[in-house]
N, C-alpha and C positions, 0 to 999 in steps of 0.2 A: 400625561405630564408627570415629570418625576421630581420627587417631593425631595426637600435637601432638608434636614435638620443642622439648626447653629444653637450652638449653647454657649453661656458664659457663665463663668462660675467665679466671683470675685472673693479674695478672703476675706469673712468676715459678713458674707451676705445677709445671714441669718442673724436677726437684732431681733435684743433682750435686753430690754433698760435693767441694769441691775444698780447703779447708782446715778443720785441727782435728777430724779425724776421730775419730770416736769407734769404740772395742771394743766389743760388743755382743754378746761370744762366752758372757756368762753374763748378762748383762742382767736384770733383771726376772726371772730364772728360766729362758727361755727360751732354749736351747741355736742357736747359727745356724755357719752354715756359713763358710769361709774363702774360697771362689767358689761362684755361682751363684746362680738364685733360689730361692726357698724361700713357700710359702704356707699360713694358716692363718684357720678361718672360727669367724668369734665370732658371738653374739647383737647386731643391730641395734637401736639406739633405736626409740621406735615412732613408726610412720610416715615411716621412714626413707625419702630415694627411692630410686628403683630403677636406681641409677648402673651406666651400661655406655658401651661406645664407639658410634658414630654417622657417615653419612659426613658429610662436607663442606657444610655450609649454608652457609659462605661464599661458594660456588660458585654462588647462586641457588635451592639444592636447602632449599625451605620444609619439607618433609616429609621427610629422608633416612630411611634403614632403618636398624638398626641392624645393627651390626657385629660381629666377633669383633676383641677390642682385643689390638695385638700389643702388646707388653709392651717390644720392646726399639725399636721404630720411632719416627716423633714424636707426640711426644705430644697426646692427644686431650682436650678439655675436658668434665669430670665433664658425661654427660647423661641425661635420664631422658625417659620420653613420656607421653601422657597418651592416655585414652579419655572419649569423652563428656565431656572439660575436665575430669577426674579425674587428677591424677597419680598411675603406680602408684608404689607401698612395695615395700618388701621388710625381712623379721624377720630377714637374717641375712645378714654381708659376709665376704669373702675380703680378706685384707690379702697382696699381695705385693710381696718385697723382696729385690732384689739386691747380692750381695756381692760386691769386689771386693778381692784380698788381706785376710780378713777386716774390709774398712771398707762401711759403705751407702752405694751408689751410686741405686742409686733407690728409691721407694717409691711403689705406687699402692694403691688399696684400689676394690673395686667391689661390686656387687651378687653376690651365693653362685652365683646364675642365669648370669651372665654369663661368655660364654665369652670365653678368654682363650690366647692363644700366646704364646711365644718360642723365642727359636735356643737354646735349652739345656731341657733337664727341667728342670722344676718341682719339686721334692720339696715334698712336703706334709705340715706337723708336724703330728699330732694332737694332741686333750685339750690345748690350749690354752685358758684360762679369758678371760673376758671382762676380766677384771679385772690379768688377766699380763699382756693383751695389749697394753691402756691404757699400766700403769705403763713397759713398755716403747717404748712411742711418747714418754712423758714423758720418759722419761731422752736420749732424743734432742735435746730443744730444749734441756734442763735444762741436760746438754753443752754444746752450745754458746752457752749464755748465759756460761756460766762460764769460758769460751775468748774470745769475742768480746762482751761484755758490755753495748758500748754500741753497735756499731755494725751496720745491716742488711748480711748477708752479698751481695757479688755475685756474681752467675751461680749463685747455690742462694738457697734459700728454705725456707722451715716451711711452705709452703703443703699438698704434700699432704702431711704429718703432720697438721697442724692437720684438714684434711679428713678423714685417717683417725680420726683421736680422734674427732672429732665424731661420726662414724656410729656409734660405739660405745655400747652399753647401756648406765645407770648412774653412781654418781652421782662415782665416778672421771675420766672423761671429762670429765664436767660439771664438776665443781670445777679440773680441770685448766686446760679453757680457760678457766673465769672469770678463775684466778690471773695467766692468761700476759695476755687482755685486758686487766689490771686495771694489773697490775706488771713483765712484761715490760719491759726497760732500752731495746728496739730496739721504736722505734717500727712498722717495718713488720709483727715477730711480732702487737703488740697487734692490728692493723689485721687479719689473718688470721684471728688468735681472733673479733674481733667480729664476722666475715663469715661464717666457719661455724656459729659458735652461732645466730644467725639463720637462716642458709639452711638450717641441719640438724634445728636443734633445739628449734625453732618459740618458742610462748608462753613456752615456759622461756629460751631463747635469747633474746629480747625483753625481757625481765626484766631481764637480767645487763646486757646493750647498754645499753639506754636512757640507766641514771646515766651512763654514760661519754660520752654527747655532751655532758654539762657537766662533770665532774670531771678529764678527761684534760688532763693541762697541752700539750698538744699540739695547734695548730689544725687538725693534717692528721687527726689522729688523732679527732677530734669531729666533722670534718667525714664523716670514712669510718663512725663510729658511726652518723650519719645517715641514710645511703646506705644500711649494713647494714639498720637499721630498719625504711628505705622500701620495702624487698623483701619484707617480713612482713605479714599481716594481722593484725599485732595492735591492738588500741582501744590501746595506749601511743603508736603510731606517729606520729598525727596532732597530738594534743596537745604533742608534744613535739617536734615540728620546729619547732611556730608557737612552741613559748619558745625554741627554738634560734635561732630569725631574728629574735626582737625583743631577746633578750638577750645572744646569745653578742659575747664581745669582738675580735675578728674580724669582720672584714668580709666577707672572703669564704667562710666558713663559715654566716653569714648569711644572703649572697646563696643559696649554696648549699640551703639549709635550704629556702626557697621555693620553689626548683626543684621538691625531690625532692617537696614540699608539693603540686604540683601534679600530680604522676604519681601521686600516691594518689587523685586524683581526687575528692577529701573536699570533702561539701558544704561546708563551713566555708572552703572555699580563698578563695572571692572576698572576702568578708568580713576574715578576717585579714589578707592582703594590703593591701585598701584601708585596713584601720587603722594597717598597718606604714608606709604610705606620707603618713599625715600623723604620723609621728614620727622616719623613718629619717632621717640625714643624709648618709653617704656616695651620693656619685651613684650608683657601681658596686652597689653594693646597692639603691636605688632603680631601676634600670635591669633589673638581672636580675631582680627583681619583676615588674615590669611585663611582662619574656617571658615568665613562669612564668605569668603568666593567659593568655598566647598560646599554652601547652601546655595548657591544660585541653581538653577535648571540644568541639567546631568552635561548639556553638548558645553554651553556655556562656564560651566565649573570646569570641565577638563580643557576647556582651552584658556581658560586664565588661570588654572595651577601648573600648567607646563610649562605656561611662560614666564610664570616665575622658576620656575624651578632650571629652568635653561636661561635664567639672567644671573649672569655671575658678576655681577656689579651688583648686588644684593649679600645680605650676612650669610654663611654658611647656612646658619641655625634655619633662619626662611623660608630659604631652598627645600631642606630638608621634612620643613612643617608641611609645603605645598607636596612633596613627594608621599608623604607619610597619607595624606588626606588624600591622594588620586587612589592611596592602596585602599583606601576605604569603599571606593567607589565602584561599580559595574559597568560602568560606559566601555565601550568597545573602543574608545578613545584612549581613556587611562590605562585600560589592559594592553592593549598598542604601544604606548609610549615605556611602561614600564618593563615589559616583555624586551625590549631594544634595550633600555638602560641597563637590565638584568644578562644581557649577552655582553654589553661592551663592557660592563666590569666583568665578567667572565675570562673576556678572551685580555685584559688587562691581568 
């Protein structure tokens, strides 16, 4: 069986309360410490992955092993592996969290399986419910909404909270991150909700997402909607980028929308596209159109950049985008077509 490593590395992953800390010492129910880490294993969403540490792919290493994640080193990006293109799950996480004069210093959450160190003992709370463990990750962000209200925090982030909620069972979890994607005042929390309810929490997560790539008054924020989307195999996915790209009021969230339009690989790509492209008007979105058919699959990019490029009922400029992108290409198709263009303006 061959082992496939996925990694995701969110900006901001690694959280360090540096202001407006919050007490935590009765939280949710849940009793914590004034230093040290502390860890505690709830029931996992189903199909949850099967989050652990891994080494370094950055490094050229396509297939790393996986690791024992140190807990106080640098930080590693949630990753899981797969057999036979299967990613494994896992029914059940370990959330750990470190204290620092009773305030949270950090917070990671992995797989129950996955082994885990630091420079200090671990104390391990027992009979901890699913549902304490939630509403205590919630009072976390809740905190600091109420503290810093409008604005995204620097050098911390909600990301691995956001990430630990999500792996969570239940419909606590779930309704949490809706609220915080939906209504969160800091746009970059919303943008973390929408990422994990997709990458964690599949069809249901797709659901919640989707409205928000037209409702979110925020263009950064519709645009990351998308993104999150485009990571899913849900049937919402594709329909809704191609109204994201002909409708949204932004331009480059538009442009965007077609990108991600074309890494789903979705028969419908060349088609929407060439529609968007006798209605769009900004060039910048017409242009990144036109690469977005240069990322489709090598047969399928060279037959929807020649036809644009042989539609002279389209702008000069177009034409010229689609030709410039076949020269980028190696398909035996583009070198074909171009090798002929290159003769008839010759003998012209």
């Amino acid at each position: 069986m061959k082992r496939i490593t996925i990694g995701f590395r969110v900006t901001g992953c690694i959280f360090f309360l540096c202001a407006a800390m919050f007490s935590y010492a009765a939280s949710a129910g849940l009793s914590m410490p004034r230093d040290g880490w502390v860890s505690w294993q709830v029931p996992a969403v189903a199909d949850a992955p099967n989050w652990c540490c891994f080494g370094d792919w950055r490094k050229g290493n396509h297939n790393p092993e996986k690791e024992t994640c140190q807990l106080d080193g640098a930080d590693h990006g949630y990753g899981t592996s797969a057999n036979n293109g299967r990613s494994e799950t896992t029914d059940s996480i370990r959330v750990y969290a470190r204290f620092d004069g009773g305030k949270l210093a950090k917070l990671r959450a992995f797989a129950a399986s996955c082994a885990v160190k630091a420079n200090s003992v671990i104390t391990s709370l027992e009979n901890i419910s699913v549902e304490a463990s939630a509403k205590w990750l919630v009072d976390f962000v809740k905190a600091n909404v109420a503290t810093q209200p409008s604005k995204a925090r620097t050098g911390t982030s909600s990301s691995d909270v956001m990430a630990a909620l999500a792996m969570h069972q239940g419909n606590t979890a779930r309704d949490a991150l809706t609220d915080f994607a939906r209504n969160d005042p800091r746009v970059e929390d919303r943008k973390e909700a929408m990422f994990w309810l997709t990458q964690v929490r599949g069809e249901e997560g797709a659901v919640i997402v989707a409205p928000l790539m037209f409702s979110d008054a925020d263009a950064a924020a519709r645009e990351h909607a998308a993104f999150a989307i485009a990571q899913t195999k849900s049937p919402l996915t594709v329909p809704n980028l191609i109204r994201q790209g002909n409708t949204d009021r932004d331009a480059q969230v538009r442009a965007q929308a077609w990108f991600w339009l074309s890494q789903t690989k979705a028969s419908e790509a060349e088609s929407a596209i060439r529609a968007a492209l006798q209605t769009e008007k900004e060039s910048h979105v017409r242009d990144q159109a036109v690469f977005a058919l240069s990322q489709l699959p090598a047969d399928r990019a060279s037959r929807a950049l020649i036809a644009l490029a042989e539609d002279k009922s389209l702008p000069r400029h177009d034409r010229k985008q689609a030709i410039f992108w076949l020269g980028q290409m190696e398909s035996d198709a583009a070198v074909l077509y171009l090798d002929k263009l290159l003769s008839k303006t010759a003998q012209n």
